[in-house]
C-alpha positions, 0 to 999 in steps of 0.5 A: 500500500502506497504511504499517502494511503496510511495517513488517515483512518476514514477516507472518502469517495474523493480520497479514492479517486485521488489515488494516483498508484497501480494498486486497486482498492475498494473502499467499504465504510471509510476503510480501505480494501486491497484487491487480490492479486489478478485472478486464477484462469478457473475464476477468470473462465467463470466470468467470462462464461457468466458476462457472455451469456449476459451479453446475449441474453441482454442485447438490444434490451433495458439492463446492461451488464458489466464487468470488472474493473468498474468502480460502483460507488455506493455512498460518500465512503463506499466504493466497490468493484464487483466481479460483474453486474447488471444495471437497468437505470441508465442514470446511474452510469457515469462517464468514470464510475457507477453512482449507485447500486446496480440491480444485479450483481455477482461475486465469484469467490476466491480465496482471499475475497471470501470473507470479504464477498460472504459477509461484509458485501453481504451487507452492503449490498442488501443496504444500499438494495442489490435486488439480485447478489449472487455468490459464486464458489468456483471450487464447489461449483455451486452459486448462491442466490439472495433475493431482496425482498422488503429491503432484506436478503431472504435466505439463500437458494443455492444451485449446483452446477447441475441445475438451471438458475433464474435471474428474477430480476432480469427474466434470464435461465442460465445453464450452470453446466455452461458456466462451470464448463461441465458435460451437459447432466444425462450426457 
């Protein structure tokens, strides 16, 4: 971490877009977040599968998606980097950023963003209201599903990589097996 970075315990969305290094933060309540290292080629195939069948799926339609590296910036001191996501209010996207939550959004899992992405995005995102968060655990191949509903997660569904997933929010099927690059089930 660079030192200027070191100098305060609370910093704001401004203090992050001033950040000159070739590091990459997110900022989640004042606090600042190192990003792993890039990815391993399993999570980075997981994404790509994933973004590509949004693309399709969503062509020529309302919502958008997107993938990392985008900044979201959720409040005065609340900046993250979501894996992908999908945004159907054109107003929130901005020339350099994302002012505001987008509808859907998905983490895949690795090892050192566990935490991070299971417990305190949990939060964040049901705060600043996610309608769809979807966490992927590449190693399990297994992606778990929280709704929003009367601004709360509801508890989890999960799917395996067997199963077809709904996204709600978006009116899409994916075919898990697709994304997890496994044999078709009953082939």
């Amino acid at each position: 971490m660079e030192q200027h970075l070191l100098k305060k315990e609370h910093y704001s969305v401004q203090d992050y877009m001033s950040w000159n290094d070739d590091n990459r933060y997110e900022l989640i309540d004042g606090s600042i977040f190192n990003l792993a290292p890039a990815p391993n080629i399993r999570h980075q195939k997981i994404v790509t599968n994933l973004i590509g069948k949004l693309y399709s799926f969503l062509d020529g339609k309302t919502c958008i998606p997107f993938v990392s590296p985008i900044d979201v910036v959720l409040s005065e001191d609340t900046v993250v980097q979501p894996d992908i996501m999908i945004i159907c209010d054109k107003s929130i996207i901005k020339e350099k950023y994302i002012e505001g939550a987008p509808e859907v959004i998905f983490e895949v899992i690795s090892p050192s963003t566990g935490f991070k992405d299971k417990e305190i995005k949990l939060h964040l995102y049901e705060k600043y209201g996610v309608k769809e968060y979807f966490i992927v655990y590449p190693d399990e191949e297994i992606i778990e599903v929280y709704l929003l509903k009367n601004s709360k997660f509801q508890f989890p569904k999960i799917y395996d990589w067997k199963e077809v997933m709904k996204l709600k929010t978006v009116e899409i099927e994916l075919k898990l097996w697709e994304i997890f690059e496994k044999e078709k089930p009953g082939d």
